[in-house]
C-alpha positions in Angstrom: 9.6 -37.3 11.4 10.0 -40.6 13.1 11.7 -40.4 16.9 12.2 -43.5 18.7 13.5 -43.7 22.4 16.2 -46.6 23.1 16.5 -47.4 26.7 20.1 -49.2 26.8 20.3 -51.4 29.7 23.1 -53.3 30.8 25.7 -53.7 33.5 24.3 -55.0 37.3 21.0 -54.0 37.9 20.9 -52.1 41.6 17.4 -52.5 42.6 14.2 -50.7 42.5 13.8 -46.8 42.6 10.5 -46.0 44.5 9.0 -49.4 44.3 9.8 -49.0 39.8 13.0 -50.5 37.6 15.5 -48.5 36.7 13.9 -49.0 33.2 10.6 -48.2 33.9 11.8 -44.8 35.2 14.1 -44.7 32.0 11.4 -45.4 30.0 8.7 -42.9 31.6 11.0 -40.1 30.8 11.2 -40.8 26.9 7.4 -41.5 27.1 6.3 -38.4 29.6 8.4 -35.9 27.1 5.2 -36.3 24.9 7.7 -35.8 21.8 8.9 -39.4 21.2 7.1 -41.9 19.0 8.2 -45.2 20.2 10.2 -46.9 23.1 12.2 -50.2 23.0 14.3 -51.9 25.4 18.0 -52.9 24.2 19.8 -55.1 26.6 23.6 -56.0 26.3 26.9 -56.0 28.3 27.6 -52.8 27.7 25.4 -49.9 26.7 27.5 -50.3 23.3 26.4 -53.3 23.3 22.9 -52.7 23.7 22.8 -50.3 21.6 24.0 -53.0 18.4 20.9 -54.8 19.5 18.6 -52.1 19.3 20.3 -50.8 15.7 17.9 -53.3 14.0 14.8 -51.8 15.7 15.3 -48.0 14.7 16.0 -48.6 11.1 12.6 -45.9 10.0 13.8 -43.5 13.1 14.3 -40.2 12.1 15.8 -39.1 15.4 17.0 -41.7 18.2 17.0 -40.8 21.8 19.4 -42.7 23.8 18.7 -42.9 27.2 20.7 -44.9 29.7 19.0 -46.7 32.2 21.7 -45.8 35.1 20.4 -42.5 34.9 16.5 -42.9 36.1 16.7 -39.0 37.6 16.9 -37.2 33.9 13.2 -35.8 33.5 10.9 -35.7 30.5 12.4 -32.0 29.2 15.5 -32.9 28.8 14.2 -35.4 26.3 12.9 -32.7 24.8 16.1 -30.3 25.0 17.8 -33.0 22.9 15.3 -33.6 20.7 14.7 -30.1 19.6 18.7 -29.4 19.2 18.8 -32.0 16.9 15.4 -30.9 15.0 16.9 -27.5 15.0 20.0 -28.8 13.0 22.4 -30.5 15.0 23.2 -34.1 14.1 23.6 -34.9 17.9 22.5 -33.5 21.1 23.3 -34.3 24.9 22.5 -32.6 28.2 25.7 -31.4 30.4 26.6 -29.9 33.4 29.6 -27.7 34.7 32.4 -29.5 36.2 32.1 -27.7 39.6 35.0 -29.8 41.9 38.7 -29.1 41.2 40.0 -31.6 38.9 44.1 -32.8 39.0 45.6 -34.5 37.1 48.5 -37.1 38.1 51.3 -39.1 37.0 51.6 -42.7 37.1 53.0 -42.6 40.5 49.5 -40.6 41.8 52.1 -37.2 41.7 50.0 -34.2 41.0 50.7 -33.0 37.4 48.6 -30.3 37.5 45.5 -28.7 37.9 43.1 -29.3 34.9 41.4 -25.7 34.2 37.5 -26.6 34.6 35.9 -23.5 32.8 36.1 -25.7 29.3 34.9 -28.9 31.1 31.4 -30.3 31.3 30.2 -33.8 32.3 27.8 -36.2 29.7 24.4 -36.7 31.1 21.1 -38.6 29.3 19.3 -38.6 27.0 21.3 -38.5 23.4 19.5 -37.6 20.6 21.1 -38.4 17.4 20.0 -38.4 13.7 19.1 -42.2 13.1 20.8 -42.4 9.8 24.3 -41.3 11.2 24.2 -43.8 14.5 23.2 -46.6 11.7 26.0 -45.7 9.5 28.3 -45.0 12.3 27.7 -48.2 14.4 27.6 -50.8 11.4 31.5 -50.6 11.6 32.5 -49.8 14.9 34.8 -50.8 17.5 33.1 -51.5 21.7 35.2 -48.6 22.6 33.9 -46.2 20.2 32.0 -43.7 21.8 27.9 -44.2 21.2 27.6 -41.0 19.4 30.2 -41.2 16.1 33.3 -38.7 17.0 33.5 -36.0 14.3 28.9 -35.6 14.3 28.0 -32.3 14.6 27.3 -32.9 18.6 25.8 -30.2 20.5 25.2 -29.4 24.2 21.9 -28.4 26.1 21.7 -27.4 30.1 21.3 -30.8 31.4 20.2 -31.5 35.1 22.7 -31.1 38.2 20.7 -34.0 40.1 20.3 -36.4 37.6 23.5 -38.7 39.0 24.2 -41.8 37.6 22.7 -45.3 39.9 25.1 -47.9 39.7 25.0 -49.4 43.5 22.6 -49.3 46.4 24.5 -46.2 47.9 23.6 -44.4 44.3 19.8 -46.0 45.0 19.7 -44.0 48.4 20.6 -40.7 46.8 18.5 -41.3 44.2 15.7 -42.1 46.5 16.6 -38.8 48.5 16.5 -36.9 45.0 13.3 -37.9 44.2 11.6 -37.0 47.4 12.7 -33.3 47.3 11.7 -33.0 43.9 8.3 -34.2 45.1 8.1 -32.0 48.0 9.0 -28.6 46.1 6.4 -29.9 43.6 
């Protein structure tokens, strides 16, 4: 069975992490899991974008792992969390994490509506893994918007990482920094 790793970058790059790209770090995840076979870069706009351009790339990939170069915290196992969901059966896997602040939602005016029950919420993290014949099949015919894994896949969810935040901006790049160095300090 074939997996290859997709980095998808795109959007502003914030800087360097620890003296390494945001890709690099994106990149040493899919390569430290030990479980992927290949890694290529896809560039683009948009990660949807970038993903088109890699679609070409992965066309013998069993399994594709998507991993998003905004999110240089997720380590190696969850890589392999995903992976091994979608071994196990799933056509799709991606790390999550509890919704833990009190979500509201509001009208047009900014009027609370109400308060949005979080027990059934979770929030996407990366790595994806995703059978490679369905993201083909699924991503020769869609729209920008559509989401990168096809709505309707058999998607399932693993325990993802609470610290592994998104880097967009140099305030991200100083939690991300601050991240980094207790996770080296507890070892």
């Amino acid at each position: 069975m074939i997996v290859t790793g997709v980095v998808l970058a795109y959007g502003e790059d914030p800087g360097p992490l620890d003296g390494k790209t945001l890709i690099d770090h994106a990149a040493s995840a899919l390569r430290g899991s030990g479980v992927v076979d290949s890694v290529v870069l896809a560039s683009g706009s948009s990660a949807h974008d970038a993903l088109h351009a890699a679609l070409s790339r992965v066309d013998d990939a069993d399994i594709v792992v998507l991993h998003d170069v905004h999110r240089p915290l997720a380590p190696p196992s969850l890589v392999v969390a995903v992976l091994a969901a979608v071994r196990a059966g799933a056509d799709a896997a991606l790390p999550v994490v509890e919704v833990t602040e009190t979500v509201k939602e509001v009208d047009d005016a900014g009027l609370i509506v109400r308060t949005v029950p979080r027990e059934s919420l979770v929030q996407e993290q990366f790595p994806r893994a995703v059978r490679g014949a369905l993201l083909r099949a699924a991503h020769r015919s869609c729209a920008a918007e559509d989401p990168l894994i096809p709505a309707g896949s058999g998607v399932v969810t693993v325990l993802g990482t609470p610290d592994s935040v998104p880097v967009h901006d140099a305030r991200d790049l100083e939690f991300a920094a601050a991240v980094r160095a207790v996770r080296a300090a507890r070892g």
